[in-house]
C-alpha positions in Angstrom: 112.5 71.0 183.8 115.9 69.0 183.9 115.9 65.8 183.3 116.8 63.9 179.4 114.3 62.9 176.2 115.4 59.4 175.3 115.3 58.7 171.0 114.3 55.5 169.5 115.9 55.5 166.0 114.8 52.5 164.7 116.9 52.2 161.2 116.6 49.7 158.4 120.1 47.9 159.5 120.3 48.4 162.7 118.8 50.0 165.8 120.1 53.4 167.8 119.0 55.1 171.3 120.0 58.5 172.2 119.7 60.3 175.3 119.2 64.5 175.0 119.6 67.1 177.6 118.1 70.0 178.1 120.3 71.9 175.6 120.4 69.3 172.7 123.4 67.7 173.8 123.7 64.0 173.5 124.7 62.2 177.0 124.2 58.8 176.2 124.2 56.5 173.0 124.2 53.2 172.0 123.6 51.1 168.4 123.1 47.5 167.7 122.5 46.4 164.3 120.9 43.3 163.2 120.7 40.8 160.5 119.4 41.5 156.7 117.8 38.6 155.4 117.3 38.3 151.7 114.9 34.5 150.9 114.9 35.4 147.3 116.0 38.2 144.8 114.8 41.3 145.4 113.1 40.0 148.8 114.5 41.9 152.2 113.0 40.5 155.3 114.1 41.1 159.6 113.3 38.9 162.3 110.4 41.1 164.4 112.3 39.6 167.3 115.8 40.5 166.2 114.1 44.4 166.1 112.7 44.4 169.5 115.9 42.7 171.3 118.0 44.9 169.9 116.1 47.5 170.7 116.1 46.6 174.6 119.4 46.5 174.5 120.4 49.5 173.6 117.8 51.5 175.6 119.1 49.6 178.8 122.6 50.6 177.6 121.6 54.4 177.3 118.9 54.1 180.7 121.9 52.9 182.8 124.1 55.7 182.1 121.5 58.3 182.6 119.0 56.2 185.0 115.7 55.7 185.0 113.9 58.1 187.0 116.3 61.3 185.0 114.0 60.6 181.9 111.1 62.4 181.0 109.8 60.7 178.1 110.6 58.6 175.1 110.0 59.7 171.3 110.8 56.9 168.5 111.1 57.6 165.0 111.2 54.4 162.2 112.0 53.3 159.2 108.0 53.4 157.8 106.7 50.7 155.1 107.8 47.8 156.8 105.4 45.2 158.3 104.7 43.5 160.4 102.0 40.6 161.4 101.6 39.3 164.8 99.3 37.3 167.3 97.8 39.3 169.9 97.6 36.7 172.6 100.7 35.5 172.3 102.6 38.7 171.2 104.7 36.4 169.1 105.6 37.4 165.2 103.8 35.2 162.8 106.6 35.9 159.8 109.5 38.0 159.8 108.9 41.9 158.7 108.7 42.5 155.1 110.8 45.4 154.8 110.1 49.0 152.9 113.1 48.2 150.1 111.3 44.4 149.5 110.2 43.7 145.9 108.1 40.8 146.2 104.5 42.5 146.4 104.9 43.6 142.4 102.7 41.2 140.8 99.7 42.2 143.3 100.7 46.1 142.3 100.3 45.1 138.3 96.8 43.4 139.5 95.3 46.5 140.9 96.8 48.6 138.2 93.7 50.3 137.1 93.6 51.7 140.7 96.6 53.5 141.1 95.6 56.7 140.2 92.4 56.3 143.1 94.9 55.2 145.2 97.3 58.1 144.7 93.8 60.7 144.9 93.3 59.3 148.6 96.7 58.4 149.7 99.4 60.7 148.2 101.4 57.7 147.1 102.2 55.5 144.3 101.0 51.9 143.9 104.3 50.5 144.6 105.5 47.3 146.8 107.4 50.3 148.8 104.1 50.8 150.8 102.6 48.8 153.4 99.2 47.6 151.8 100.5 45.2 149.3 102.6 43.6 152.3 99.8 42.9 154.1 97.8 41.5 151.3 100.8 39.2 150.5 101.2 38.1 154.0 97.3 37.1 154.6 97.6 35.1 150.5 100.3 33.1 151.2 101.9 32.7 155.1 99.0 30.4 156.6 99.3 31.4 159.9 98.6 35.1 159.2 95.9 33.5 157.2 94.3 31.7 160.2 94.9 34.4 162.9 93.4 36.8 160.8 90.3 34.7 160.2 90.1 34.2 163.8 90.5 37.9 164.6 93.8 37.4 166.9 96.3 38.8 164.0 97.7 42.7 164.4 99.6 44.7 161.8 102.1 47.2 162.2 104.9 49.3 161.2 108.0 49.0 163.3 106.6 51.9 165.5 103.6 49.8 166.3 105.5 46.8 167.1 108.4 48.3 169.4 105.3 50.2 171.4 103.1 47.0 171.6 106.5 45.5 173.9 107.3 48.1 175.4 104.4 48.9 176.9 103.9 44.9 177.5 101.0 44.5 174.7 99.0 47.1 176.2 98.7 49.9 173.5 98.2 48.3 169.6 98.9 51.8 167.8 101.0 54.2 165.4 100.6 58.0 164.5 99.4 59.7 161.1 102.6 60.1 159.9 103.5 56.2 159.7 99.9 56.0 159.1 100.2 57.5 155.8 102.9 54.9 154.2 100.5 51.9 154.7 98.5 52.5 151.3 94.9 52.6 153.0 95.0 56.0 155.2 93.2 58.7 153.6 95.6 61.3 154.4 92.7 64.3 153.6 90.0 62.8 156.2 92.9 61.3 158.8 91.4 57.9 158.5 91.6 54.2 157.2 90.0 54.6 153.9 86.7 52.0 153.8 87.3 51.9 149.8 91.0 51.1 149.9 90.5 48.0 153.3 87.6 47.1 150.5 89.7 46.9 147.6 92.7 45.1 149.1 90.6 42.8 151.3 92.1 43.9 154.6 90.1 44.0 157.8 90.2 47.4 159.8 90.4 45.6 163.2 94.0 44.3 162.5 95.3 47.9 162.0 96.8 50.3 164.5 94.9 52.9 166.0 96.1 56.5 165.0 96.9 59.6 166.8 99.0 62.6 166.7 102.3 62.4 166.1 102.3 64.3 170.1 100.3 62.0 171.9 100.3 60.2 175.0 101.0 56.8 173.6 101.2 54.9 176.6 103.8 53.8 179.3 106.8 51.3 179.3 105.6 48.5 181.1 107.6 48.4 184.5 109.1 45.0 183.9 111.2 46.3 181.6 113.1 48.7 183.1 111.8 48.9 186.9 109.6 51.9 186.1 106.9 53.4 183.8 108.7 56.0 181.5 105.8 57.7 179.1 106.0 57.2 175.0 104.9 60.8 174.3 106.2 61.2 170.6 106.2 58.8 167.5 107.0 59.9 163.9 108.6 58.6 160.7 112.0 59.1 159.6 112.2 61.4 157.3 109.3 63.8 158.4 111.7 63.2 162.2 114.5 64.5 159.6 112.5 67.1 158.3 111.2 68.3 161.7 114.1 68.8 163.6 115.7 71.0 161.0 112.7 73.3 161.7 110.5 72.2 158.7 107.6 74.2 160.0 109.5 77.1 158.6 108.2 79.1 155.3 110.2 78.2 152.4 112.5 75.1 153.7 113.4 71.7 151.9 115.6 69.1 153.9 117.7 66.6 152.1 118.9 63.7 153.5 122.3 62.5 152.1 122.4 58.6 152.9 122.3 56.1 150.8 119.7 57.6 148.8 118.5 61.0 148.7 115.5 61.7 150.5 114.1 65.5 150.4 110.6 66.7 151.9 109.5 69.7 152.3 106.2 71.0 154.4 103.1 72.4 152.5 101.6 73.6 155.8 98.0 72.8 155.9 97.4 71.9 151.8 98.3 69.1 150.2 99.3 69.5 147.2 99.1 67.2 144.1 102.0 65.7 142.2 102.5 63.4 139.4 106.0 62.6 140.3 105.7 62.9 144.0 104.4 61.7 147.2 102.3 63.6 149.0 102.2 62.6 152.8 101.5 64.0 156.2 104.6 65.4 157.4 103.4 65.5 161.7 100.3 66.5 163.5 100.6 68.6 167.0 96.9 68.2 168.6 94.1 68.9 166.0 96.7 71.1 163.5 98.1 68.9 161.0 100.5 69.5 157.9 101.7 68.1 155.3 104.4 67.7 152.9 106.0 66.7 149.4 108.7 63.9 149.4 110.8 62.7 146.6 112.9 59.6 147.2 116.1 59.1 145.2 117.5 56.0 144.9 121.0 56.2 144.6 123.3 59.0 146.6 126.0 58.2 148.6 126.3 55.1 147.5 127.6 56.1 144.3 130.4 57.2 146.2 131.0 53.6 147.4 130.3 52.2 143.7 133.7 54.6 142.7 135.4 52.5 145.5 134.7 49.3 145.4 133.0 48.6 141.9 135.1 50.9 139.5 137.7 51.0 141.9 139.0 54.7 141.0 139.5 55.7 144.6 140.6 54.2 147.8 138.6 55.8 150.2 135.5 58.1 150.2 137.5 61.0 151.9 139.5 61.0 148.4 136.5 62.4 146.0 136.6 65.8 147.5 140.3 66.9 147.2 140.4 64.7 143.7 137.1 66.7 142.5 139.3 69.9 143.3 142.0 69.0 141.5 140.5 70.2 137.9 138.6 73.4 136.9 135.3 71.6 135.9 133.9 68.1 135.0 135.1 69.3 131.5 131.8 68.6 130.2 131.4 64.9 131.8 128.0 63.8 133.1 127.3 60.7 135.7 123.6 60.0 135.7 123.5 57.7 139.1 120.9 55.6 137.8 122.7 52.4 138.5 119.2 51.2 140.3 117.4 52.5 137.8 115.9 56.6 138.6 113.2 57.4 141.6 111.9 61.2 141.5 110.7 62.5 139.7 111.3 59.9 136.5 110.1 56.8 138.2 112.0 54.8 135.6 113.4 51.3 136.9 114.7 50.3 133.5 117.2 53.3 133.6 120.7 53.1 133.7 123.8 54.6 134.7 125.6 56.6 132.0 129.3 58.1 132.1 128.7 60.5 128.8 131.8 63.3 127.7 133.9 61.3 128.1 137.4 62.1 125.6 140.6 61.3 125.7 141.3 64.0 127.5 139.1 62.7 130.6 141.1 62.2 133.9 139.4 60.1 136.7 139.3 63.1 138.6 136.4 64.4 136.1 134.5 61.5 136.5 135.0 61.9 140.7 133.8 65.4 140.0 130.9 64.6 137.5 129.7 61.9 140.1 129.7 64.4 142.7 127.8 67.1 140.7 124.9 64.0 139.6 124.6 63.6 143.2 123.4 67.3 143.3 121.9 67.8 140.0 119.6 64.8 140.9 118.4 66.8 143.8 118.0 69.9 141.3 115.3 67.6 139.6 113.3 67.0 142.5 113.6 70.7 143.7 112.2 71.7 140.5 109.7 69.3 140.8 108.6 70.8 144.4 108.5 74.6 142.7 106.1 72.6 139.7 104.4 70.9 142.0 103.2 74.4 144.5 103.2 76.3 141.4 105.7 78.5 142.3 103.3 79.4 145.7 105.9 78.3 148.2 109.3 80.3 148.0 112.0 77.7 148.6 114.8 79.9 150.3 116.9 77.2 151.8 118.0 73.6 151.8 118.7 72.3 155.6 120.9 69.1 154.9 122.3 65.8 156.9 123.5 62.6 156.1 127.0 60.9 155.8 127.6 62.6 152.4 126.6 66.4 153.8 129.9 66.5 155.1 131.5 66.6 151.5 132.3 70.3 151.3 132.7 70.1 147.3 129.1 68.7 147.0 127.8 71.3 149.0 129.6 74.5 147.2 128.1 73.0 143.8 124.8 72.0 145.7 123.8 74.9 146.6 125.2 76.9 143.0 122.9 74.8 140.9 120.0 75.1 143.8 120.8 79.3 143.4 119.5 79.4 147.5 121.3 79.0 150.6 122.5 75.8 152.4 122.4 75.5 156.0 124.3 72.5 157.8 123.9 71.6 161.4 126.5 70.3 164.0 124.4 67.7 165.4 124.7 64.8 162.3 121.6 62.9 164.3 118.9 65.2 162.9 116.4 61.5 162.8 116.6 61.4 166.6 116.5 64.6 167.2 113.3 65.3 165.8 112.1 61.7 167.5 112.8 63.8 170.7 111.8 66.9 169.8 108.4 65.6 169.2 108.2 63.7 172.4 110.2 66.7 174.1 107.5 68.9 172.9 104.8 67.2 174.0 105.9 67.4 177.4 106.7 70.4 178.3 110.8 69.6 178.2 111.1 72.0 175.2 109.3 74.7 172.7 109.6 75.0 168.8 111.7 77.5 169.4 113.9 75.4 172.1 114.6 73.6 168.0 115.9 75.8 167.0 118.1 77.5 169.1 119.6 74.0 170.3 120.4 72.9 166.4 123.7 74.7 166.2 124.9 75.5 162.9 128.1 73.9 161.8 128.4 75.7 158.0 125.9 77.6 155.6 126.8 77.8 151.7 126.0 80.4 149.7 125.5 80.1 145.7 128.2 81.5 143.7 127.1 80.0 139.9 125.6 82.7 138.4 122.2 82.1 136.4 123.5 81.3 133.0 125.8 79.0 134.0 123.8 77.5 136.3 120.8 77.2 133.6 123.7 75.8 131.2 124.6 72.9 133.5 121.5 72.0 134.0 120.2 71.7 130.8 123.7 69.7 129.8 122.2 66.9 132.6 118.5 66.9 131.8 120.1 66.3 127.9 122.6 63.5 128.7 119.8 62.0 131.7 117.5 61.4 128.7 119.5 58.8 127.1 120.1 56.7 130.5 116.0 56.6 130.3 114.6 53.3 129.2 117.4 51.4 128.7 116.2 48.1 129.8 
């Protein structure tokens, strides 16, 4: 079968499509991004119309180049949590998206505190404005309109998914998969449905709420008005399990970690969810009736601590600097950079952290505190990794890290990455690992490609082997977990 898989990335600051041939190759490409609105401190809203313009756009851009009738089918892949209300007869937004990052939902998490730990027993995830529940609930309090449309059942709610699929397909198919599913707060990830207790408990009415499938399934058609033919939606999934899934996550013993702004690492428990204190549980795809699912640990700050060196301490110039000036000296000299500059995700959950530059003498050179940065970047994702092996017991034998992101390309941060992991890194050449696994998903479900097709099309650019032996590398890290103590707290 010739022919291309078109990939919907649709990112928190902008929106990306991405044509794929047969061997993995991308053809076609365009990106648009659109405006961030912030109302109020800590408040992140899009315009819903913004989204789905921008998203027309660029898949016109790409469908022109590659034409119509040459593609087979179209996967999208989203940022998850963010939500969306909007009137069914009129397909018109009723308020703009509250996004995932938006803080404004943490009174209503304080008020069904005494829940959480129900909540995290049926969802996998933390009661936490993050998710989508407390979104909705704020939308139906306090926007009037949701109010009213929901009262008079013409109101529909969904994830960025569920809204570009509802235009696309001209407001013919009102639906999402488990995977996006799973971040609103009231899917019971072990049955595979909205939870009846949870829609109780937040007051939110089932028949507003997506209808789920597979992450493989036959979602529906564009509508032909669009772009002058019916092209099949065979493939949605969320970001991160996209991420996870075109490094081959399905594979015994692998973690992915995203390098972006954050750090975002999952890794696939198969069919058994396991249960975590410091981690979400969530379902990482579902092909037909078989479903797994995975552990994820969200860190907040990564890459851009690099831009913090640059523009806030204003030590380097450029982010291509930090490798060659980490180089430049022997070790950190005993300097540690705890990143918590918005306070610490996984596994310490601590928002009132703070960053902490601790060693320092007089003898400290900027480039130790390059290289200490560098090496909290991966010493926070030795925290989470241990949290995985706590987590599974030591039942799942974590033999490699499959990374992407901006930051993976740092050659320094992936030598010590992968000393004070002690297991192998494997980078690919294809940077778009998000789309890829949109289009994998959709490609499988086709027909266009195998599991194995993956694989053999995700060329790998570089693979790091630990050096550090285990002293050292139990030394180091019991230096960090010592000086990341005294950043906990703080305010």
């Amino acid at each position: 079968m010739r022919g291309y898989i078109l990939a919907l990335d649709l990112g928190t600051t902008g929106n990306k499509a991405l044509a794929f041939d047969k061997e993995g190759n991308v053809v076609a490409s365009a990106y648009l991004e659109f405006t961030q609105i912030f109302p109020k401190e800590g408040w992140v809203e899009h315009s819903p119309a913004e989204i789905w313009e921008t998203t027309k756009k660029v898949m016109s851009t790409v469908i022109e180049k590659v034409r119509a009738e040459n593609i087979i089918s179209i996967g999208i892949t989203n940022q998850r949590e963010t939500t969306i209300i909007w009137d069914k007869e009129t397909g018109k937004p009723l308020y703009n998206a509250i996004v995932w990052q938006c803080r404004r939902t943490e009174g209503i998490c304080k008020q069904f505190s005494e829940h959480k730990t129900l909540i995290k027993e049926k969802t996998g995830l933390f009661l936490d404005p993050y998710f989508s529940a407390t979104k909705i609930k704020w939308l139906i309090d306090n926007i009037e309109n949701v109010k009213s449309a929901v009262k008079d059942k013409k109101a529909l709610f969904g994830t960025v998914d569920s809204w570009i699929l509802y235009n696309l397909t001209g407001g013919k198919v009102h639906a999402t998969d488990v995977t996006n599913a799973s971040r609103t707060m009231l899917f019971n990830i072990k049955s595979l449905k909205y939870d009846n207790e949870l829609l109780e408990l937040f007051n939110i009415e089932e028949d507003i709420l997506p209808k789920v499938y597979p992450s493989d399934h036959l979602f529906g058609y564009t509508d032909r008005s669009i772009f002058g033919k019916e092209i099949p939606i065979s493939g949605i999934i969320g970001d991160q399990q996209a991420s996870l899934f075109a490094h081959g996550g399905w594979r015994d013993g692998l973690v992915k970690n995203t390098y972006g702004t954050g750090l975002f690492m999952m890794t696939s428990t198969k069919a058994k969810v396991y249960k975590s204190e410091n981690l979400i549980s969530t379902v990482s795809w579902q092909f037909g009736d078989s479903v797994e699912y995975a552990l994820e640990g969200s860190i907040f700050v990564g890459g851009s601590l690099i831009q913090w060196l640059r523009d806030g301490l204003k030590i380097i110039e450029s982010a291509d600097e930090v490798e060659e000036l980490a180089r430049n000296v022997t070790s950190s000299d005993n300097v540690f950079f705890i990143p918590a500059l918005t306070g610490l995700g996984a596994p310490y959950w601590d928002p009132s952290a703070r960053g902490l530059i601790i060693g320092i003498t007089r003898g400290t050179k900027r480039e130790h505190i390059v290289r200490a940065a560098l090496e909290g970047i991966a010493l926070q994702t030795k925290d989470v990794f241990e949290e995985f092996k706590k987590a599974t017991q030591n039942t799942l034998d974590f033999k490699k890290l499959a990374v992407d992101g901006g930051a993976s390309r740092n050659k320094f941060l992936m030598e010590f990455q992968a000393d004070i992991l002690g297991i192998e890194i494997e980078k690919p050449q294809v940077t778009e690992s998000t789309s890829l696994g949109a289009a994998a998903v959709a490609g499988i479900s086709t027909g266009f490609w195998s599991k194995d097709d993956i694989l053999s099309i995700r060329k790998i650019e570089r693979k790091y082997e630990p050096k550090m032996n285990e002293h050292e590398r139990k030394e180091i890290y019991n230096r960090w977990l010592n000086a990341l103590k005294r950043s906990l707290q703080w305010s």
